[in-house]
N, C-alpha and C positions, 0 to 999 in steps of 0.2 A: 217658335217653330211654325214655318206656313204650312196650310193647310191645303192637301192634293189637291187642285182642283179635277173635277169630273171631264170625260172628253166630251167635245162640242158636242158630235153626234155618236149614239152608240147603238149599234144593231144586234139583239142578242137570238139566235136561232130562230130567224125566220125564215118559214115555209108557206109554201103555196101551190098549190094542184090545179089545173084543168081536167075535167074528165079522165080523173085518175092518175095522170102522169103528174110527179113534181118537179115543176118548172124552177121552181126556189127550192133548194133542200136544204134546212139546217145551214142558213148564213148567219155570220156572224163576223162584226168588226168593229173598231172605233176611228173615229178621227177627230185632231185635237181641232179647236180653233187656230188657225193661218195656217192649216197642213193641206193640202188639195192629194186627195184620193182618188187612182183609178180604177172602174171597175171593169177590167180588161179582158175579152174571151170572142170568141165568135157567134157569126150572129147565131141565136137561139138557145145561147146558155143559160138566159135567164136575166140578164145585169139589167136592160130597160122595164123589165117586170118589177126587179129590185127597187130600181129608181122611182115607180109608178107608186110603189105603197110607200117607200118616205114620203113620196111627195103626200100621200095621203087622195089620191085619185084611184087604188084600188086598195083591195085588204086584203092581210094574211088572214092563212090555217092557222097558224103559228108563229109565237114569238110575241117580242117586244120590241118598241122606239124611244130611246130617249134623246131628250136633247139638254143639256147643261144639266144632266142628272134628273131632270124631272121627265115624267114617264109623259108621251104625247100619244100610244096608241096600245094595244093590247088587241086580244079579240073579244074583249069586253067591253073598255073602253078606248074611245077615238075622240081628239081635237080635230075640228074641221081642218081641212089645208088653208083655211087662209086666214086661222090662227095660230099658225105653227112656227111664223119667224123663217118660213123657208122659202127660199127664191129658186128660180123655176126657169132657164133657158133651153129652147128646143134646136133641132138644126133649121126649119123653116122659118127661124127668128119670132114669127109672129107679130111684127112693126102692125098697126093700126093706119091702113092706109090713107083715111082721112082726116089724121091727124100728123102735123108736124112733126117735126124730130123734136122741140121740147116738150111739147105733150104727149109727147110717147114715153118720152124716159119720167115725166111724172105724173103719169095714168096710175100706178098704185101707192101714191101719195096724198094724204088725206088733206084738201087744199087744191090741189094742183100744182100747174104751172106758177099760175100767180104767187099762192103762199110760199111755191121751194124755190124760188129762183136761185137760191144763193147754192142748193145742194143739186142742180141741174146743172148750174153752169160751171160749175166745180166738175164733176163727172165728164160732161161734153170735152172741158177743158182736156183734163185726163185723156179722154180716151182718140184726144185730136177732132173731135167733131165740133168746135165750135164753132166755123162760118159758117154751118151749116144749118143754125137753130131753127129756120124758119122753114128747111127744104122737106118736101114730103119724099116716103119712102119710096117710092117709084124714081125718084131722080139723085137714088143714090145706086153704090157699086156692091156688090154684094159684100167688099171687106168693111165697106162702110156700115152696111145694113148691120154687121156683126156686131161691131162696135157701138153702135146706138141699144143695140139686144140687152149686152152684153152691162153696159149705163142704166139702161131700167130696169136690169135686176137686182142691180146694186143699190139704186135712189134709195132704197128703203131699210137699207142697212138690213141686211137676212142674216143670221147668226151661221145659216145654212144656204149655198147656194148648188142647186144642183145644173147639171148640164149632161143634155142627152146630144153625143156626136155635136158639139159645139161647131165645127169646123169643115163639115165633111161637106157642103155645100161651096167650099171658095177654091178657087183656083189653085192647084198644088203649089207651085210658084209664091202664091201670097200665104200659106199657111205657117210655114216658120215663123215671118215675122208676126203675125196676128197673134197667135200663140204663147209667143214672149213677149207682148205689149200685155195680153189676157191675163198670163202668170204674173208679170211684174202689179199691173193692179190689185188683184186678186190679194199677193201678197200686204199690201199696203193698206187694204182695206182689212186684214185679220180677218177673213170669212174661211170657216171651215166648205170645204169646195167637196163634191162626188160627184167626178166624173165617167160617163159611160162613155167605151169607146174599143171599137174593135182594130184600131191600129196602134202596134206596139211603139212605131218609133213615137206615137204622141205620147204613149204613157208613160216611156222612156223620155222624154223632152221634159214634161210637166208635171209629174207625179212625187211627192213625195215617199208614198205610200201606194204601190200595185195590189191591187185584190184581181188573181187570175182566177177566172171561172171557168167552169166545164161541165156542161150535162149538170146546172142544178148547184154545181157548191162552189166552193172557193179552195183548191186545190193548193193553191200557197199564194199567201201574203209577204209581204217585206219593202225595203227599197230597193229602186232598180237596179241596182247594182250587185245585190243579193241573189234576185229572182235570176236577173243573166247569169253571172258567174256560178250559180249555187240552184241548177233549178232541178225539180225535183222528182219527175220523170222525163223521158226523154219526146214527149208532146209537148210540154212543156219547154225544153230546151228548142226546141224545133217552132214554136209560136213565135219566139223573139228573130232567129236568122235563116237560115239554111244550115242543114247539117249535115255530115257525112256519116251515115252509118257501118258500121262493119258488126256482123253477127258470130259469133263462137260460142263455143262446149265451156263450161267447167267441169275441170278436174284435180280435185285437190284444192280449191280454192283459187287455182289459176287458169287461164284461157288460153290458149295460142293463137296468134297471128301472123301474118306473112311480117309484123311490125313486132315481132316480140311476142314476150308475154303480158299480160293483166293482170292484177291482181283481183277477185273475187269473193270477197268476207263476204259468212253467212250466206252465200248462192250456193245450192245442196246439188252434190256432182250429177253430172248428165243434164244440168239443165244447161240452157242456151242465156245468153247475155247481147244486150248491145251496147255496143262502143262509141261514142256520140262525139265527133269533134265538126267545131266549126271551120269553111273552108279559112279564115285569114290565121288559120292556126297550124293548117298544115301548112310543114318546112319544104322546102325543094332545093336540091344540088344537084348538080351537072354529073353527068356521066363519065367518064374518065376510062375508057377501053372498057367497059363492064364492071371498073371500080366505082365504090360509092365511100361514103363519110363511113367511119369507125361508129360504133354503139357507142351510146351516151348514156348518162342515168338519166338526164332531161329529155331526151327527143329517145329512148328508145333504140331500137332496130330500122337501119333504111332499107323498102321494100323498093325493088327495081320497079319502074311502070314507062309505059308511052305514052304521047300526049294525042288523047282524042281530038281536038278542038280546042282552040282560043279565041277569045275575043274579048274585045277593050269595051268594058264601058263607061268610059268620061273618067274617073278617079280612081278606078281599078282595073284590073286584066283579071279577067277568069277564064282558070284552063281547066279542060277535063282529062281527066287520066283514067287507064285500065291499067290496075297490076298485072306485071308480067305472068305472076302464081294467084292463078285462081280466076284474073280477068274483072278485080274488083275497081268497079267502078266509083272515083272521088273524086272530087270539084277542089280546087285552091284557087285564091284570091290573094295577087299579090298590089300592093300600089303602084299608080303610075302605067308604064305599057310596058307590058313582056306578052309577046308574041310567037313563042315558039311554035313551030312548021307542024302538021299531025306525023305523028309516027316518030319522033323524037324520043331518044330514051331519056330518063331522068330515074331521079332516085326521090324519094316521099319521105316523110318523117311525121311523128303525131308527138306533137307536144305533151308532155306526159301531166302536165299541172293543167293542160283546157282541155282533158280527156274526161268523157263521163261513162262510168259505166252503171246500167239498167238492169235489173231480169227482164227478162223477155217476154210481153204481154199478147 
């Protein structure tokens, strides 16, 4: 029978305060080895402070670090950071200007250049930079500059490799592909990865594991796929796209809408709820003399509305609408070009399975 192993790295309830406020409140998570972790939220939730004390450059109030089960800090005791096994890229890369590209990727290699040639040239290889081994960082492109980063913090094999906004420095245009060249290494090298980063589509591109923060915690954790379809207030639904809200009463455990009813378990009557759907989920049918689609058990009730504005952007069309009852204002996003004129009638539908409903906060 094998024996569990421990996750790479594991965070148990750390906190941390500034002049009172906690900046880190009671985090907590693990990540295996070859699993890359986001720690996703806006800026000032805390996730670079988080990164700051594994890396071991600041210290908790509270809590504990381990890495492969053994304990690396407390608030008793602490391993230096540059005993830790842990690797360290920032978004200013930090290349060593008067040194080349190979002795930059094996500056914390004991030896050098000289002694690692074979685990330099291996990495450069990797990461496409090898006719470059001689050029200094000034005469390279900034995707470049990534990738040489991105080789030095791996030369040394870190059990742990963190990265603070890896990406937010390079050209939007160059960032997908970097990102997936980052991921596919990353994977192949088995480093457990914790990534800081306040853009979702990155977290959603390269994360196996979202750790979403807010004000201090980590509000839900999971895979991306989890956190989108399944998230768990509606700040949270609304951090990954754009959302349309509609607000109602319960009564009796249900709501009314110009779209039907809602269902509302455990929401205590007279209170207020929101209705959380994203726009490529709302339905749209043509008007037909003031007729609309029949009620469905999947799409609900179709509410009449007119179209405020449209407009294309490159892969999608997004129209705004105001219901005809009430004047509720909702975004849909259909693919391709649909252009409809302002003032157009239409009829709406809310997909009843990408519906989220809230109490009201």
């Amino acid at each position: 029978m094998s024996v569990k192993q421990p996750p790479r790295l594991e965070v148990q309830n750390l906190t941390r305060a500034f002049e009172g406020r906690r900046v880190v409140d009671d985090v907590s998570f693990a990540i295996e080895a070859g699993q890359v972790a986001c720690l996703l939220g806006p800026s000032g939730c805390g996730k670079s402070t988080t990164l700051r004390i594994v890396a071991g450059v600041d210290m908790q109030d509270a809590g504990r670090i381990l890495v492969d089960g053994q304990l690396i800090c407390d608030t008793q005791f602490r391993i230096p950071p540059e005993r830790r096994a842990i690797g360290l890229m920032f978004q200013d890369f930090a290349l060593f200007p008067h040194l080349p590209v190979a002795e930059n990727v094996a500056f914390g290699l004991t030896g050098g250049w000289r002694a690692n040639r074979t685990r330099v040239a291996e990495l450069l290889d990797r990461v496409k930079m090898s006719p470059h081994l001689e050029s200094y960082p000034h005469e390279l492109s900034g995707g470049e500059q990534q990738r040489v980063a991105l080789a030095r913090a791996l030369a040394p094999r870190p059990r742990v490799l963190l990265m603070d906004e890896p990406f937010s420095g390079l050209d939007e245009r160059l960032r997908d592909g970097i990102r997936d060249e980052t991921l596919a290494l990353l994977k192949d090298e088995g480093t457990a990865v914790l990534l800081v980063t306040h853009e979702p589509h990155e977290a959603m591109r390269m994360a196996d594991l979202i750790l979403l923060m807010r004000d201090g915690r980590i509000v839900q954790q999971g895979a991306p796929y989890n956190l989108y379809n399944a998230p768990v207030d509606r700040q949270a639904a609304a951090f990954f796209s754009d959302v349309n809200v509609l607000t109602a009463r319960v009564e009796g455990a249900l709501t009314g809408t110009p779209f039907g009813q809602f269902l509302a378990p455990g929401v205590p009557d007279g209170s207020e709820v929101d209705i959380v759907i994203r726009p490529q989920h709302l339905k749209i049918d043509f008007d037909r003399a003031g007729q609309g689609p029949a009620p469905t058990a999947e799409n609900g009730t179709a509410a009449r509305a007119r179209v405020v504005r449209a407009r294309y952007l490159g892969r999608e069309s997004l129209i705004e609408f105001a219901t005809m009852e009430g004047g509720i204002g909702l975004n849909a996003t259909v693919p391709g070009v649909f252009l409809p004129p302002p003032g157009t009638p239409m009829w709406l539908m809310l997909r009843r399975d990408r519906c989220f409903v809230f109490p009201r906060r």
